[in-house]
C-alpha positions in Angstrom: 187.6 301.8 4.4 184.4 299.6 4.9 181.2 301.2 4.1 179.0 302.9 6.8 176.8 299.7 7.3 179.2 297.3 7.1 180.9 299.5 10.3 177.6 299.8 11.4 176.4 296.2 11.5 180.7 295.2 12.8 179.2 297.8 16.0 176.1 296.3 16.7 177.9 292.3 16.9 180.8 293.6 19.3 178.0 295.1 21.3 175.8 291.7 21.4 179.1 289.7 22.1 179.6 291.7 24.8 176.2 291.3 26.1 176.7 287.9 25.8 179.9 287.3 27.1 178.6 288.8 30.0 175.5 286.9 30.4 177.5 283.3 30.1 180.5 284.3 32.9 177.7 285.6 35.5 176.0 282.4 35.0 179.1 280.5 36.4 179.6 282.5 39.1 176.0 281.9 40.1 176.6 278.7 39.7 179.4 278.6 42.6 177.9 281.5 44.6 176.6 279.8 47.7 180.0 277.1 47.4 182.6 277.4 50.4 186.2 277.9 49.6 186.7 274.6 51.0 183.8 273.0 48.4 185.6 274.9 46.1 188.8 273.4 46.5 188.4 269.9 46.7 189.0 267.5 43.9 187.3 264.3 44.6 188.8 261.9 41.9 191.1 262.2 38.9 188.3 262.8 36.2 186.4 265.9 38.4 188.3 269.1 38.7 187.7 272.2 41.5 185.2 274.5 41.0 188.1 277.0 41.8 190.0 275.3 38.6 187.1 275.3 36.5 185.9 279.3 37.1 190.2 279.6 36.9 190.5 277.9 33.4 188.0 278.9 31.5 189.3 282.9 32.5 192.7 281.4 30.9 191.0 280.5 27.9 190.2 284.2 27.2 193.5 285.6 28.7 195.3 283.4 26.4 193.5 282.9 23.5 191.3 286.5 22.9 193.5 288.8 24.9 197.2 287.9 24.3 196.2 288.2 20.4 194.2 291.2 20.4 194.9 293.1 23.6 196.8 296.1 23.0 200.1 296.4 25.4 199.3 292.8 26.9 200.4 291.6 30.2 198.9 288.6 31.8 197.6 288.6 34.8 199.7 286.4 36.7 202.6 285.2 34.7 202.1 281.6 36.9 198.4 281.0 35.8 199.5 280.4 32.1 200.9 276.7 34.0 198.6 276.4 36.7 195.5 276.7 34.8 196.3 275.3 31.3 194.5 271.8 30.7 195.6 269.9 27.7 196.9 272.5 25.1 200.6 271.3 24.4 200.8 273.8 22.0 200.7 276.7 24.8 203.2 275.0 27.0 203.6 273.3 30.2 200.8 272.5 32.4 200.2 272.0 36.3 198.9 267.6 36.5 195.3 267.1 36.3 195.8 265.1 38.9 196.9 267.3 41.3 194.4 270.3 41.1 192.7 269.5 44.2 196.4 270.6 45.7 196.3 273.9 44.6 195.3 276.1 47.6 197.3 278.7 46.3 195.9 281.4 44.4 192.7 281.6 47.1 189.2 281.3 45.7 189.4 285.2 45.9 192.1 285.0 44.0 191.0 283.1 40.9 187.6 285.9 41.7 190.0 288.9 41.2 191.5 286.7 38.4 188.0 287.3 36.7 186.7 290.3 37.7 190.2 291.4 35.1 190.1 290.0 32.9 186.1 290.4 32.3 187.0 294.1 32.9 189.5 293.9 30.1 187.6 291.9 27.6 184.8 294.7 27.9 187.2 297.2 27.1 188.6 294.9 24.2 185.4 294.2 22.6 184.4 298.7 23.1 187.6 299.4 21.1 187.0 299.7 16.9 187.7 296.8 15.2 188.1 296.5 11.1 185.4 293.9 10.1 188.2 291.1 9.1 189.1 291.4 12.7 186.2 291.8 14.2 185.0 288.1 12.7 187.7 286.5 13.8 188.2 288.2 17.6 184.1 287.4 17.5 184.5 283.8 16.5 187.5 283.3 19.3 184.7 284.5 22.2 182.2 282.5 20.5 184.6 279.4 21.1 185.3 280.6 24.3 181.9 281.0 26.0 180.7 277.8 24.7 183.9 276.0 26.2 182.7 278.0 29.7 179.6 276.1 29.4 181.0 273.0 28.7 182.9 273.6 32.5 179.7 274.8 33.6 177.9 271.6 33.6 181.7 270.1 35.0 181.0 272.4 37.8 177.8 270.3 38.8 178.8 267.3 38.1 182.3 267.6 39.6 180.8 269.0 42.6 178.0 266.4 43.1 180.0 263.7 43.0 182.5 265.5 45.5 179.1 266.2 47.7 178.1 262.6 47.3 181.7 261.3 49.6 180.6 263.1 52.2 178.7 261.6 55.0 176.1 264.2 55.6 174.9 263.8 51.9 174.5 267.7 51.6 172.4 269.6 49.2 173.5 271.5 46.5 170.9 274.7 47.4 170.8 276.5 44.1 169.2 273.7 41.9 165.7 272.5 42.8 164.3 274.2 39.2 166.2 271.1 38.2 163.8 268.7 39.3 163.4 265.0 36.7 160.2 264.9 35.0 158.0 261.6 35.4 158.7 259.2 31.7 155.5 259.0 30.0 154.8 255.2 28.8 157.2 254.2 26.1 156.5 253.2 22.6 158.5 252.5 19.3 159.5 254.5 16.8 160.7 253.5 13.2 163.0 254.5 10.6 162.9 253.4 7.3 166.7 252.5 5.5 167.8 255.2 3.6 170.9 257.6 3.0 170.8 260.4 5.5 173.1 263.6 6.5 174.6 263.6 9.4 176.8 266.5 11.0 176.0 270.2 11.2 174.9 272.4 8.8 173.7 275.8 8.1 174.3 279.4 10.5 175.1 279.0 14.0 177.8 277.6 16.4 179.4 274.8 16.4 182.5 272.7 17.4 184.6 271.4 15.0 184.0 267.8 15.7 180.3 268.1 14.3 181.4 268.6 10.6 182.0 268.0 8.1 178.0 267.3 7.0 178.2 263.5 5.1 175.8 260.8 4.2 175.7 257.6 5.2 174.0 254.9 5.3 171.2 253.5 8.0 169.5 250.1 7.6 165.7 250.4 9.0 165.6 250.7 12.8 163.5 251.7 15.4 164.4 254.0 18.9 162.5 254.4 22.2 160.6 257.1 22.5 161.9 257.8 25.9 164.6 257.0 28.0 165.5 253.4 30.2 163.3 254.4 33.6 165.0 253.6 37.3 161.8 251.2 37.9 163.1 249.2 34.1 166.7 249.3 35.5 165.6 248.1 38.8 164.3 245.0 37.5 167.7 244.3 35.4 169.1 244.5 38.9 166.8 242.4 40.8 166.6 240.0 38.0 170.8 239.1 38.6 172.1 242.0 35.5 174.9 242.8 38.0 175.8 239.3 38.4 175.5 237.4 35.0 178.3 238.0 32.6 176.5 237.6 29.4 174.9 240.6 29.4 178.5 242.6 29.6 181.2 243.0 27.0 184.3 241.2 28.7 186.2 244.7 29.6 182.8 246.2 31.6 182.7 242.7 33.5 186.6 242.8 34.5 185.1 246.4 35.5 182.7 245.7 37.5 184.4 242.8 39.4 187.5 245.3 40.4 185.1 248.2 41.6 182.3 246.1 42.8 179.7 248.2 41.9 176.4 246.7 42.0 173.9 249.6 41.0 173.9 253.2 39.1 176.1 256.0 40.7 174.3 257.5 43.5 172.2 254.7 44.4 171.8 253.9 48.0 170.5 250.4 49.6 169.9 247.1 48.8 167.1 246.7 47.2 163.2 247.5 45.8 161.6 249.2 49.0 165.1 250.7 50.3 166.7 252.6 47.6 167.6 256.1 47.8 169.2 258.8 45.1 172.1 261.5 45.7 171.3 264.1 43.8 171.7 268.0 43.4 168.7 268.2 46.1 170.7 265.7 48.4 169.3 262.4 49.4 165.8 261.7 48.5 163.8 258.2 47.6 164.6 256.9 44.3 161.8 258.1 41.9 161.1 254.8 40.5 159.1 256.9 37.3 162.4 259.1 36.4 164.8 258.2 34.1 168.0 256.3 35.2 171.0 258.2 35.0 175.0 257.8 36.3 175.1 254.9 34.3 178.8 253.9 32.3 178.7 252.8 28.5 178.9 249.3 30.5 176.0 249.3 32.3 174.5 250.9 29.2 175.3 248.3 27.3 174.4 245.5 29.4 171.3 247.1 30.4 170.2 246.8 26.4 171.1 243.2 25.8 169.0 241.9 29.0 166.1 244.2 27.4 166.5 243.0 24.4 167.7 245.3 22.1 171.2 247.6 21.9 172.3 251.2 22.1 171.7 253.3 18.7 174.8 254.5 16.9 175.1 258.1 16.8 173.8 258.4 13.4 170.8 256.8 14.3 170.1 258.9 17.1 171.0 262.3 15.2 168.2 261.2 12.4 165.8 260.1 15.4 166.3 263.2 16.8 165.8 265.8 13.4 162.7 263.5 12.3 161.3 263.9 15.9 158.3 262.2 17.7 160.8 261.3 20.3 161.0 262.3 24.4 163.5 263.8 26.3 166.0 264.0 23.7 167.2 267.0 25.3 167.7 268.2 28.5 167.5 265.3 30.5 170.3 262.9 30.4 173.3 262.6 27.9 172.4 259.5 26.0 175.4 256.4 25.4 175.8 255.7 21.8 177.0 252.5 20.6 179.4 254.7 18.3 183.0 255.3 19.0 184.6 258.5 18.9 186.1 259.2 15.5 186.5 261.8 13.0 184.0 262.2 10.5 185.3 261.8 6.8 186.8 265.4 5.5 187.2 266.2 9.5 190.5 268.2 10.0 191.2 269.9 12.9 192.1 273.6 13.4 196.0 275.0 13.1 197.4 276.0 16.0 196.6 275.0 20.0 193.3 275.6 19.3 193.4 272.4 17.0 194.3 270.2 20.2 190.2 270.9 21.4 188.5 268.1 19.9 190.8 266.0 17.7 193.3 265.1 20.3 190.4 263.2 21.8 189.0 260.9 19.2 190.6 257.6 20.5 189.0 254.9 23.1 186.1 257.3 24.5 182.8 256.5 23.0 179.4 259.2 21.8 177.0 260.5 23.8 173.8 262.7 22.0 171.7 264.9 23.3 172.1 267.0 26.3 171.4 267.1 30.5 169.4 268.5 33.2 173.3 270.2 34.0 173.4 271.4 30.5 173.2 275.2 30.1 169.9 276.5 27.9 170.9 277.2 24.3 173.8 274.6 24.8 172.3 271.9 23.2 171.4 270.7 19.3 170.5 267.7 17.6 174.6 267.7 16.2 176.3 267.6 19.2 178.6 265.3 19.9 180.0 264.6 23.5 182.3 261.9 24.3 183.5 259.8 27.4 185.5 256.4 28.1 182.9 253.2 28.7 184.0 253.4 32.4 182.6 257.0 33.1 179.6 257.3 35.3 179.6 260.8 37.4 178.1 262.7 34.4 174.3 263.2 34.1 174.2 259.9 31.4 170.9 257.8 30.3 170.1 255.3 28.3 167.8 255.3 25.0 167.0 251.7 23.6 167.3 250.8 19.4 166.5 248.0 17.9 167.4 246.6 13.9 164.4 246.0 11.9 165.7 244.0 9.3 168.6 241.4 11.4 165.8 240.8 14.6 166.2 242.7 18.2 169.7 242.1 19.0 172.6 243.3 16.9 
């Protein structure tokens, strides 16, 4: 039998995990409160999802991975929503397309509500019941997972739901958002960074996914980073000065991009030119703040962007030093930032056993690393480790652009 405060302390982090748990699936119902069942339904392009599939799966993800191990006398809730709602997990079994989500009108957004409402009601009553501490750590670390994962879909939500606001016509406003207004850039500057073995990866007590370790060294020549991020008034003038229309600035797969979709500006942009662009935005449709950082941009227009400036894109190593030495703006909090770095393991990486091992691993092929964190990112989401991931075409998350430049080989490299 464990001794008194070994129970005692096993009590008091169920209780907090509970608290918690709570705390992180309000938050994404408040985040789809004010939504219609029709908003809530609609899947505007193969990479967004519903908000109805989003509040759906990340119920699943409890259901199947907390409550089907530990739930005395389980049943699921709907024998259906293992398919319907399962996203990649091959390990778990079949799964509805990602490409057909948006057809699912059936369960009903009250549904999928009633979907959560039990199986909230059941993880309370999991997480009240005793636990031995050797099973109380791992049924803790499981919900840890899981509410982290929620708040990975709930910055999805927004941007799945913007861009699915942004095809309509009347350019509505998403209502629950203004606290989420840009900040104005302050004047940018450079900041250096002598060469030097560094450590790179997470370290230390709290959360974190398994893609972030294992902590190495490696190896960074001198460089230097922005101290903030690539403004729309800078990103304008790569426009106006032909960036959209001369070649050398983009690697040959962005160009062959471009020149199929014809895009000619960021994501969201509206009109022609200096004097008539507007933004789409959570707040709907306003004039493009000229002072605020760009964001909607692809890896491509990332890249491109640097090479007319002058400079590149840091590699993630570079920006993860930047970012624990400090003296840096907005490296948080405002706009995921492209990396130069593909996605990869790092060396000693080895993902988990079991379906839970498909999370990250599955992943690290052709997509490229983002650091830092969003205006759409939750609070306490975020740390300097972090390591999100898209392919170079992607543009319909909240993504920036931070400047680097080589001391040692001149400004380009």
């Amino acid at each position: 039998m464990p001794a008194r405060s070994e129970t005692i302390a096993t009590t008091a982090r169920l209780a907090a995990m509970l608290q918690g748990f709570r705390a992180v699936r309000q938050a994404s119902l408040r985040l789809t409160a004010h939504l219609s069942a029709e908003d809530c339904a609609c899947q505007s392009m193969p990479d967004a999802s519903p908000a109805k599939w989003h509040l759906a799966h990340t119920t699943w993800f409890f259901e199947t991975f907390v409550l089907e191990k530990f739930e005395p006398d389980f049943a699921p809730f709907h024998e259906s929503f293992r398919v319907l709602f399962n996203s990649y997990y091959n390990g778990i079994g079949d799964k509805y397309p990602r490409l057909q989500r948006g057809m699912l009108t059936r369960p009903a957004l009250a549904d999928v509500l009633a979907y959560r409402a039990n199986v909230d009601g059941r993880m309370a009553a999991l997480l009240a019941h005793p636990h031995g501490d050797t099973e109380a750590e791992e049924l803790c670390a499981l919900i840890e997972l899981g509410l982290h994962h929620e708040q990975q879909h709930q910055e999805l939500i927004l941007t799945d739901i913007l861009h699915l606001l942004s095809l309509n016509p009347l350019f509505p406003r998403y209502d629950a958002i203004d606290a989420l207004a840009v900040p104005v850039s302050a004047p940018q500057h450079w900041v250096t960074f002598g060469a030097g073995v560094v450590d790179i990866g997470h370290v230390g007590e709290g959360f974190h996914f398994d893609n972030e370790a294992p902590r190495h060294r490696q190896f960074l020549e001198a460089y230097a980073l922005a101290s903030r991020l690539v403004t729309n008034a800078e990103y304008a003038a790569f426009i106006t000065d032909g960036g959209y229309r001369n070649p050398a600035f983009w690697l040959s797969e962005g160009w062959d991009f471009l020149k199929t979709h014809g895009f000619k500006q960021p994501l969201y942009w509206h009109g022609e030119g200096p004097g008539t662009w507007q933004t789409f935005g959570l707040q709907g449709l306003r004039p493009l703040d000229l002072r605020a950082p760009v964001m909607h941009v692809s890896y491509y227009e990332a890249s491109a962007y640097a090479l007319w400036a002058g400079a590149r894109l840091p590699t993630e190593a570079e920006w993860e030093h930047g970012a624990s030495d400090g003296g840096l703006d907005a490296m948080f909090g405002m706009a995921w930032q492209w990396t130069s770095s593909s996605y990869a393991p790092y060396p000693g990486y080895g993902a988990a056993a079991g379906a839970l091992g498909e999370y990250n691993g599955k992943f690290m092929v052709n997509q490229y690393v983002l650091r830092g964190s969003s205006l759409a990112t939750p609070s306490g989401h975020a740390r300097a480790t972090y390591r999100n991931f898209f392919h170079a075409s992607s543009r319909w998350q909240f993504t920036g652009i931070r400047l680097a430049r080589s001391l040692n080989t001149g400004t380009r490299s």
